[in-house]
LUMTOR-913443 format. One line per 4 residues: number of its first residue (from 1); their letters; for each residue z, y, x of C-alpha. Coordinates in nm, 3 decimals, padded with zeros to 5 digits. Each point is the difference from the previous one (the first is absolute). Last residue first. Example, Ala and Ser with C-alpha at 12.3 -4.5 7.8 and 13.67 -1.06 7.14 Angstrom:
<nodes>
2 = sa = 00.714,-00.106,01.367 ~ 00.066,-00.344,-00.137
</nodes>
This chain:
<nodes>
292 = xxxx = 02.550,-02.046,01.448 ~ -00.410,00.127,00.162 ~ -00.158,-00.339,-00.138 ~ 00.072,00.050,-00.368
288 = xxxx = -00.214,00.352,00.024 ~ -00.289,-00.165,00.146 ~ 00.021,-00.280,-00.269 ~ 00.004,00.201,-00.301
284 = xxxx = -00.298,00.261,00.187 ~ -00.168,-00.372,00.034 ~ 00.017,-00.085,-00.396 ~ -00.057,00.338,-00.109
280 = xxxx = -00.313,-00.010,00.222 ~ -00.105,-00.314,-00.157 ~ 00.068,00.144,-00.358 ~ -00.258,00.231,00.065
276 = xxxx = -00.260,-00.198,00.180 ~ 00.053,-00.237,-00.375 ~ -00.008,00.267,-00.272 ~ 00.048,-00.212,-00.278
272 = xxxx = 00.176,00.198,-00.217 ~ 00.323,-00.182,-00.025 ~ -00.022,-00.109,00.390 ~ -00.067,00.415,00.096
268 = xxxx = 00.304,00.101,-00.230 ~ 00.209,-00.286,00.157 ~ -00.094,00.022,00.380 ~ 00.022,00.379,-00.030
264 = xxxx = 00.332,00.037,-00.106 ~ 00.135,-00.240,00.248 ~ -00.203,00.164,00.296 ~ 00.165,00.362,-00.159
260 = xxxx = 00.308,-00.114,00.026 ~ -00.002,-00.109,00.338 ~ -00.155,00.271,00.099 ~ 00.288,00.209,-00.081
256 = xxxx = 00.212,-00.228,00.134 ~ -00.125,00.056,00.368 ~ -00.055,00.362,-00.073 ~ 00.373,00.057,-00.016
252 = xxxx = 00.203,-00.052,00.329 ~ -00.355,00.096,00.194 ~ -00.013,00.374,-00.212 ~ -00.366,00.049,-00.120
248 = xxxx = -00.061,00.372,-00.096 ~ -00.196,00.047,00.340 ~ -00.075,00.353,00.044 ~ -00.225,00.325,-00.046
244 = xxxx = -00.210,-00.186,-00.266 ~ -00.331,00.047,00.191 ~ 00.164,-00.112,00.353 ~ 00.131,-00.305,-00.220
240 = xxxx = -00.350,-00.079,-00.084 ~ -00.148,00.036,00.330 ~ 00.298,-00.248,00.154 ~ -00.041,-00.240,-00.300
236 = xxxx = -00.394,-00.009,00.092 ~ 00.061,-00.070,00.342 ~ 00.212,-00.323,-00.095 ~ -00.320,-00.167,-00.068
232 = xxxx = 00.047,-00.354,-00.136 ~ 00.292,00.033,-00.206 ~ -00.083,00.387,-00.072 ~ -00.295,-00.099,-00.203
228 = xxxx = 00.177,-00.260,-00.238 ~ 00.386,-00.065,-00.017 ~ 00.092,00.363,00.137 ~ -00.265,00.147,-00.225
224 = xxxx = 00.150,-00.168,-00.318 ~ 00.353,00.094,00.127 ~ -00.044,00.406,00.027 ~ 00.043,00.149,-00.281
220 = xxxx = 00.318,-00.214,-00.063 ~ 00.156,00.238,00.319 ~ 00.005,00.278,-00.190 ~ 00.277,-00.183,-00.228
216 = xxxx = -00.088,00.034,-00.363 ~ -00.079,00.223,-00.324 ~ -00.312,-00.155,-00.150 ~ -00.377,-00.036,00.015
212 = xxxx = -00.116,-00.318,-00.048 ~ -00.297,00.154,-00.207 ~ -00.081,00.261,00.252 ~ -00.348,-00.112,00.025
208 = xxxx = -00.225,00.216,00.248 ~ 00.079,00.172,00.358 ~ -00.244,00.216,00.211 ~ -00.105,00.017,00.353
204 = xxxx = -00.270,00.186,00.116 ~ -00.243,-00.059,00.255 ~ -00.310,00.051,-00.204 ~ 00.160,-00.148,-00.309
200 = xxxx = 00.263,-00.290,00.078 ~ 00.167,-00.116,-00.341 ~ 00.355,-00.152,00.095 ~ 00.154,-00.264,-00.282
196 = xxxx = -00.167,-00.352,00.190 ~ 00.157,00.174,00.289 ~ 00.390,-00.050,-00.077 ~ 00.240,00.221,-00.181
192 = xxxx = 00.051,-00.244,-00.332 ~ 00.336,00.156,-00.096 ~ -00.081,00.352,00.021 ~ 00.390,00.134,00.070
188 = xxxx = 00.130,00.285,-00.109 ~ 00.338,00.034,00.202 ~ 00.316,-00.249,00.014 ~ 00.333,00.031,00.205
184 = xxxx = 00.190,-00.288,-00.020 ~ 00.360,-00.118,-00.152 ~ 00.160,-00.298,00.115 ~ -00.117,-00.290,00.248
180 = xxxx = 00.092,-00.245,-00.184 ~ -00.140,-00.308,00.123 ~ 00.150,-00.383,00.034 ~ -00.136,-00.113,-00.350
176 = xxxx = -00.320,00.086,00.160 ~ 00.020,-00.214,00.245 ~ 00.124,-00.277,-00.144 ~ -00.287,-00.020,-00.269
172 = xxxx = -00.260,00.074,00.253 ~ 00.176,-00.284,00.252 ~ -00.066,-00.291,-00.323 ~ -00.359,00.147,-00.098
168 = xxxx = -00.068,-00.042,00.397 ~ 00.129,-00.347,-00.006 ~ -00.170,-00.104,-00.361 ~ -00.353,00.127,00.133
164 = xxxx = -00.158,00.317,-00.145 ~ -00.330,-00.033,-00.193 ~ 00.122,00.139,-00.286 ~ 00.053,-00.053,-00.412
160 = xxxx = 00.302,00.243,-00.154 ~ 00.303,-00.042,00.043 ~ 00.015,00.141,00.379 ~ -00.205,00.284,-00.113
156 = xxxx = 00.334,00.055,-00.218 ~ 00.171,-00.017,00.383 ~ -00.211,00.323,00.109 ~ 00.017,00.214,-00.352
152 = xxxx = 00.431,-00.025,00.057 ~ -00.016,00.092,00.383 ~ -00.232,00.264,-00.073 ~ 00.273,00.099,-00.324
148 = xxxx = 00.272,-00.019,00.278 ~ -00.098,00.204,00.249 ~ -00.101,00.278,-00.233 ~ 00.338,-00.005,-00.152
144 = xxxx = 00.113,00.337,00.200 ~ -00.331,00.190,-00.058 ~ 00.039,00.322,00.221 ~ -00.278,00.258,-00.165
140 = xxxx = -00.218,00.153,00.288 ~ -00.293,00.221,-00.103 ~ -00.383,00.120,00.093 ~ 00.012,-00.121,00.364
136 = xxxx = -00.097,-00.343,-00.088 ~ -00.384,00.113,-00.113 ~ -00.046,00.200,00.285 ~ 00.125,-00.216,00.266
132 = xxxx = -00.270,-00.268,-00.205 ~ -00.259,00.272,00.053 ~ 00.088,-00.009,00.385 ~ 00.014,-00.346,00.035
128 = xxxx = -00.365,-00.071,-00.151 ~ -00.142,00.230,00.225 ~ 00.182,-00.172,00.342 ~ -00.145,-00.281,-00.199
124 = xxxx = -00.357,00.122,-00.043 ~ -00.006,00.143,00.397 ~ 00.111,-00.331,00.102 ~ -00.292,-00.176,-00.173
120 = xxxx = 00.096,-00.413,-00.119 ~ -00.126,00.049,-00.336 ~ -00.224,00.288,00.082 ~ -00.187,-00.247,00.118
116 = xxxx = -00.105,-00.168,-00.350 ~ 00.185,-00.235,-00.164 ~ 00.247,00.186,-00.138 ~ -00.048,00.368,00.062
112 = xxxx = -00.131,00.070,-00.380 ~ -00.305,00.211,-00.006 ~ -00.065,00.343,-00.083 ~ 00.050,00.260,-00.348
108 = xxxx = 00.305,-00.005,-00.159 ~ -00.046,00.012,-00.383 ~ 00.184,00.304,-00.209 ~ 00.242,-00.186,-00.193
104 = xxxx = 00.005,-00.174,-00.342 ~ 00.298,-00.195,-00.156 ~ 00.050,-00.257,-00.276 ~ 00.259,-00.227,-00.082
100 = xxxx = -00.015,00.111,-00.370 ~ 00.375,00.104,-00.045 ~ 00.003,00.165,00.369 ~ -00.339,00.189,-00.097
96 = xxxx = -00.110,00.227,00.336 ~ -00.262,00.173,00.055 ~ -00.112,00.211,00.325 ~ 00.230,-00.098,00.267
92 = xxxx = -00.143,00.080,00.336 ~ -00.075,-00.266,00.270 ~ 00.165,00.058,00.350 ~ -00.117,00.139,00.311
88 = xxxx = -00.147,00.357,-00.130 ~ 00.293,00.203,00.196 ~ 00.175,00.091,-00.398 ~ -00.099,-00.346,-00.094
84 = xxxx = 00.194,-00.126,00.280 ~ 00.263,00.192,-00.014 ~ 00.059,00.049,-00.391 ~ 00.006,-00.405,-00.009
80 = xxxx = 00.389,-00.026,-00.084 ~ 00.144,00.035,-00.317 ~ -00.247,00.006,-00.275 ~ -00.294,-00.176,00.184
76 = xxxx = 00.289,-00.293,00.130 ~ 00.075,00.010,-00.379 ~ -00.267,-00.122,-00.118 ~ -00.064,-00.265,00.272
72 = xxxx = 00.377,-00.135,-00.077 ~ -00.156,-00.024,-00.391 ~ -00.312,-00.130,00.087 ~ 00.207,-00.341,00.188
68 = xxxx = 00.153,-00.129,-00.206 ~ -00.269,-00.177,-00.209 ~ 00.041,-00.223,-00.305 ~ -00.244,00.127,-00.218
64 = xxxx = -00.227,00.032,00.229 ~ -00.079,00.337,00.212 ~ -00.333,00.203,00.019 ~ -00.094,00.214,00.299
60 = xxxx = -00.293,00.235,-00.035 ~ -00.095,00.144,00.354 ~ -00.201,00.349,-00.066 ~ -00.291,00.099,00.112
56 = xxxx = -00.211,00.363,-00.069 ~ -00.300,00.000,-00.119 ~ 00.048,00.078,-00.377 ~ 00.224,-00.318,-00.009
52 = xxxx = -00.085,-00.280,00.285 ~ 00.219,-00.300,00.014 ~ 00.190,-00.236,00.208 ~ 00.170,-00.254,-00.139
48 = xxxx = 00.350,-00.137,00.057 ~ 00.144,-00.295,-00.239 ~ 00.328,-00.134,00.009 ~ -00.036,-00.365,-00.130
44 = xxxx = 00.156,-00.151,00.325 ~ -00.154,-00.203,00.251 ~ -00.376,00.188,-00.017 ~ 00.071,00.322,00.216
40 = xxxx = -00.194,00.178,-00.241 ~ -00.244,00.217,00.197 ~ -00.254,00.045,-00.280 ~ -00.258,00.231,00.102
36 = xxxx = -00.241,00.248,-00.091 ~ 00.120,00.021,-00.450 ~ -00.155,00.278,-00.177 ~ 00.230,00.218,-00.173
32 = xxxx = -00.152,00.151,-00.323 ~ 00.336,00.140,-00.080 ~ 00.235,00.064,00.222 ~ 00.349,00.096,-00.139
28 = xxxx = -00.107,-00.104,-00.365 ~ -00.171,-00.310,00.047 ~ 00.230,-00.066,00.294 ~ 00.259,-00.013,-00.283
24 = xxxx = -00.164,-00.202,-00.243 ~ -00.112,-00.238,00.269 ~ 00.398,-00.033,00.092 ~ 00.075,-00.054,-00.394
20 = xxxx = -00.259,-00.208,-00.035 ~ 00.075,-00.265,00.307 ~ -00.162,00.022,00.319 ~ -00.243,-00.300,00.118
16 = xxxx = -00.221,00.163,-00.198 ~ -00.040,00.280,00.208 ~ -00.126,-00.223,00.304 ~ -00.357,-00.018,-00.185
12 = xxxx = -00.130,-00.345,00.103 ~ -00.412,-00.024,-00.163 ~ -00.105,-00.026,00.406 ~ 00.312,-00.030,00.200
8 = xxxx = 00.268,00.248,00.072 ~ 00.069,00.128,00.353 ~ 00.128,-00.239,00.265 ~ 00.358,-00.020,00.056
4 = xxxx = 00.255,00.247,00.218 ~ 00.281,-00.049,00.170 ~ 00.246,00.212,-00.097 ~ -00.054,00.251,-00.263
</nodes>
């Protein structure tokens, strides 16, 4: 439910892009659904329709076979979206099929910030900062390997195909055998908090797709942002972190966080083709490089 694709074609019926067991399922959950919109995101075989079922809409999102990311999304409704659904800020989980890769929830009506003003709207990121203080607040677990399984996911990126140059693969390597930080604090963190996942109705801000969602660092909520709206507008990190009550970002630590997170994103964005994407991974590498 990200960014969103144009609605199906004549003689294109989205549902039969699903496969029988998850038709068989809708069949019974919703049946007669008629299909408004498919906002499939388009680089991986996730698909997200929106439908209508005895007027009322629902968001329909159907996993692949190899997909990790329904299951985290599951239980981010379980665990940890009872605030936001609770204040009417957060989709509501309907149906749910783990086995199937299938889950329903109540659709969220308005637009999605990116690429509109809202985008680049104090008011939506002060917003925005607030439901995320919301979100973290629910628990604290200290995670005393964290460090080291982000360090471990960051150099495997490294294996993998990238755009990175030899010298900066060479100081990513070294510095990250240099860190160990210890344990850290996580919360419930989104994973993908950013304004292509806020729906602005009427002044409202809401939050979609919890599929990255995860126990982490506050402070990973924020790196997309930092490398994107808040690079350019540093007005928009100061509403945000009014709405969230603080900064979570500590200097000695944010610098490496982001420098996982550029390596991360160069390779996942390079193996699916996502070339802006893999740009900014590229330049948040860099950036972070060019503060040791």
């Amino acid at each position: 439910m990200t960014v969103p694709s144009a609605g199906p074609g004549p003689g294109d019926d989205p549902l039969d892009r699903l496969d029988a067991r998850q038709r068989t399922l809708l069949d019974v959950w919703l049946p007669g659904a008629v299909v408004l919109a498919d906002h499939s995101w388009g680089l991986v075989p996730t698909r997200v329709l929106e439908v209508d079922h005895a007027g009322e809409r629902y968001a329909v999102k159907a996993a692949g076979p190899d997909d990790t990311h329904l299951p985290r999304e599951l239980e981010a409704h379980r665990r940890w979206t009872g605030p936001w659904v609770r204040a009417g800020r957060g989709p509501e989980l309907v149906h749910a099929d783990p086995g199937a890769r299938l889950l329903v929830t109540r659709w969220v009506p308005g637009v999605l910030a990116v690429g509109t003003p809202a985008q680049h709207d104090p008011g939506v990121h002060r917003q925005a900062g607030a439901l995320l203080a919301a979100l973290h607040a629910q628990e604290r677990v200290v995670d005393a390997d964290l460090e080291a399984r982000e360090n471990a996911r960051a150099l495997a990126w490294l294996d993998r195909p990238h755009g990175l140059e030899p010298d900066a693969v060479r100081r990513v390597r070294d510095v990250l055998a240099a860190w160990s930080p210890g344990p850290v604090t996580t919360v419930p963190a989104h994973g993908d908090f950013q304004p292509r996942n806020w729906v602005v109705d009427a002044g409202v801000v809401r939050v979609i797709d919890l599929g990255r969602a995860a126990l982490r660092p506050a402070a990973s909520d924020l790196v997309r942002m930092s490398a994107q709206e808040w690079r350019d507008d540093p007005s928009l990190a100061d509403a945000f972190v009014e709405g969230y009550g603080s900064d979570p970002r500590d200097a000695a630590t944010w610098w490496v966080t982001s420098l996982r997170e550029g390596v991360c994103t160069a390779g996942w964005a390079r193996m699916v083709g996502d070339a802006p994407f893999e740009a900014q991974g590229l330049r948040m590498v860099d950036e972070a490089l060019a503060r040791l």
